[in-house]
C-alpha positions in Angstrom: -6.2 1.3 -17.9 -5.4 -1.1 -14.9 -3.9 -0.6 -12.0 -2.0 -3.8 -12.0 -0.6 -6.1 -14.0 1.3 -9.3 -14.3 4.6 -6.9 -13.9 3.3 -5.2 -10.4 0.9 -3.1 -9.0 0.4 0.6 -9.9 -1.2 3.0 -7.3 -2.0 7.1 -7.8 -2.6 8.8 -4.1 -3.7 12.5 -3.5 -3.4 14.1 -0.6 -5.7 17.5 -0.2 -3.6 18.8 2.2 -0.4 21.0 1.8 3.2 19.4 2.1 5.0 20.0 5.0 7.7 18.0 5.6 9.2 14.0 5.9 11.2 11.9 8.5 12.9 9.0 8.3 13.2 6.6 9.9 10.3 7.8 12.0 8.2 7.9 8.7 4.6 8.5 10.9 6.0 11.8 12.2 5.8 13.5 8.3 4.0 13.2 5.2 3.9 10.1 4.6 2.1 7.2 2.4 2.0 3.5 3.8 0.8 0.6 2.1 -0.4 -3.3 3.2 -0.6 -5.4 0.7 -1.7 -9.3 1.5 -0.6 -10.7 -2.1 -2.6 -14.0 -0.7 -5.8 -12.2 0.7 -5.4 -14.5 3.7 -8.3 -13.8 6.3 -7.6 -16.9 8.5 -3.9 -15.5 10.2 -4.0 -12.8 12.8 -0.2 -12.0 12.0 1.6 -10.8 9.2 2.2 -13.8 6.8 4.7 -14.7 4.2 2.9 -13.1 1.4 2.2 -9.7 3.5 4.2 -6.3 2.7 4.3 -3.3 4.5 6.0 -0.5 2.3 5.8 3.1 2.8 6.2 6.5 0.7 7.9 9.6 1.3 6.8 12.5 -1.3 10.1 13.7 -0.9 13.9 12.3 -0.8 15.3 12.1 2.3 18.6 10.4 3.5 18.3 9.0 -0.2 15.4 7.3 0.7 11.9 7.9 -0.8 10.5 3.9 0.0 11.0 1.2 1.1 9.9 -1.9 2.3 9.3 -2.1 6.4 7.5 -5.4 6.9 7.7 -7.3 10.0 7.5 -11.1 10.3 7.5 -14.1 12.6 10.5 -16.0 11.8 8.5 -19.1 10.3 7.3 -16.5 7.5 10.6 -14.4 6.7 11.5 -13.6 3.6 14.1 -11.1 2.1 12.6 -8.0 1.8 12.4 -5.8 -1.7 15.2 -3.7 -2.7 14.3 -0.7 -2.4 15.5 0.3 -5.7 12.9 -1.0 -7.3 10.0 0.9 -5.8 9.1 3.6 -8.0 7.1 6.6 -6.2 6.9 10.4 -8.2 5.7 13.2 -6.5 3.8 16.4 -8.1 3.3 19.1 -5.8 0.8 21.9 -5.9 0.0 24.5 -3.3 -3.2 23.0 -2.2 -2.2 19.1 -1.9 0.5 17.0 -3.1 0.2 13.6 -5.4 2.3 10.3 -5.5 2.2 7.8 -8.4 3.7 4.4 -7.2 5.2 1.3 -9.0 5.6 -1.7 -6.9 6.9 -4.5 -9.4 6.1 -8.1 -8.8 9.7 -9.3 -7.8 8.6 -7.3 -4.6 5.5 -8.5 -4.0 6.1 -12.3 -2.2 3.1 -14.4 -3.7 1.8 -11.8 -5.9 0.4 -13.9 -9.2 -2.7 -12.9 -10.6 -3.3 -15.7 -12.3 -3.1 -18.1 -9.6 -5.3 -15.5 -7.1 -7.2 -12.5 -8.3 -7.6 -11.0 -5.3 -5.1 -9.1 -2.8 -5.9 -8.0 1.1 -4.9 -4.0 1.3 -4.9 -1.2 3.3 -3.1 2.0 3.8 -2.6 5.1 6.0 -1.9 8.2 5.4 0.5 10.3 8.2 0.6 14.0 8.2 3.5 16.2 9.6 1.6 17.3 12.9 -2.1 16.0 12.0 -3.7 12.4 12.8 -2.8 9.9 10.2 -5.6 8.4 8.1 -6.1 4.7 7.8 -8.3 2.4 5.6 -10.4 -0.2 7.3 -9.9 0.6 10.9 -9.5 2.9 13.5 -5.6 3.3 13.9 -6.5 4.3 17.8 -8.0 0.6 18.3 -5.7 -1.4 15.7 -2.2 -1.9 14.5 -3.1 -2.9 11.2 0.3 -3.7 9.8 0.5 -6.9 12.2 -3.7 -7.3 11.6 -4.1 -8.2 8.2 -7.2 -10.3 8.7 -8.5 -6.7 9.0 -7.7 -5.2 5.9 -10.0 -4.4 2.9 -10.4 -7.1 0.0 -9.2 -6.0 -3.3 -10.6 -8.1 -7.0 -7.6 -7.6 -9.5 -10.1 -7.5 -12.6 -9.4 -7.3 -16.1 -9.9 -4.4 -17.3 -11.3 -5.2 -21.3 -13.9 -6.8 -19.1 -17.1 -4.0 -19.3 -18.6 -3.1 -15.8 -22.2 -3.9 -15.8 -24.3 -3.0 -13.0 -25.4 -6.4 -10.7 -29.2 -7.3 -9.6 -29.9 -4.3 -7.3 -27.2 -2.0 -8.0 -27.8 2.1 -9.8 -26.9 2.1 -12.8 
C-alpha cells in the first residue's frame, strides 16, 4: 500500500482526542484537519506559489461543507481552485478520538506529477474546538505556515514494490 498515486494523494489522520464540534467558515475555531501541500517542493519562494494548496477537513458536515480548498495566492500565481466535490474525507468516530481518511485526486493538486518530481513540500495542523491547534514543522505562535512554504516538511513519493533497506548508519 501507498499513499499516493498517479490519480492523487491518499492521507489517514487520527486524532486522540474526543470530537466536539466544527465551524465554518472559521474552520480553526473546531475540530478541524488542514493540509499544505507544495506539489513542486519549492524551498526558494517565501510565498505561496502556483503549485501550493491549502485545503482543510471538517470530521463532520456542516453548511454542506466537509472540505475544501482555502489557498491564498499572489495574483501572478492564481489558479482556479479545486472543486470541492472532489475532495473525499470519511470520518469514524469513537469515544476516545475520532479518524479522517482523505482523497485529494490529482485534478486538484496544481503541478502534482510524480513522474516528473517525486517529492512534495507538506505540512498540516490540527485545530481543536477550545484547545491549541497542532502544527507540523513550526511553531504556529512564530509562523503562518500557509503563506511560509519554504518552511514546510519535505515529503519522497516512493514506490512502494521498492523494499526499505536500512542506509549506512541507520537501526535496523
Amino acid at each position: 500500500f501507498r499513499s499516493w498515486l498517479p490519480e492523487g494523494l491518499y492521507f489517514y489522520c487520527s486524532i486522540s482526542i474526543p470530537f466536539k464540534d466544527v465551524f465554518y467558515p472559521e474552520i480553526v475555531r473546531g475540530d478541524s484537519l488542514e493540509l499544505f501541500i507544495d506539489t513542486r517542493d519549492i524551498k526558494t519562494a517565501s510565498y505561496p506559489t502556483k503549485f501550493c494548496h491549502h485545503f482543510f477537513f471538517l470530521p463532520k458536515e456542516i453548511q454542506s461543507i466537509q472540505a475544501e480548498e482555502i489557498t491564498r495566492f499572489r495574483n501572478e500565481d492564481r489558479h482556479d481552485l479545486c472543486d470541492p466535490s472532489d475532495l473525499k474525507v470519511q470520518a469514524q468516530f469513537q469515544k476516545e478520538g475520532y479518524a479522517m481518511k482523505i482523497f485529494i485526486p490529482s485534478q486538484s493538486l496544481y503541478g502534482y506529477d510524480p513522474g516528473e518530481c517525486s517529492r512534495i513540500g507538506f505540512s498540516y495542523r490540527v485545530n481543536r474546538t477550545g484547545g491549541a491547534p497542532q502544527n507540523f514543522c513550526v511553531s504556529p505562535e512564530e509562523f503562518a505556515i500557509e503563506q511560509q512554504p519554504f518552511l514546510w516538511g519535505r515529503v519522497r513519493l516512493i514506490d512502494a514494490n521498492l523494499s526499505i533497506r536500512p542506509t549506512k548508519g541507520t537501526p535496523g
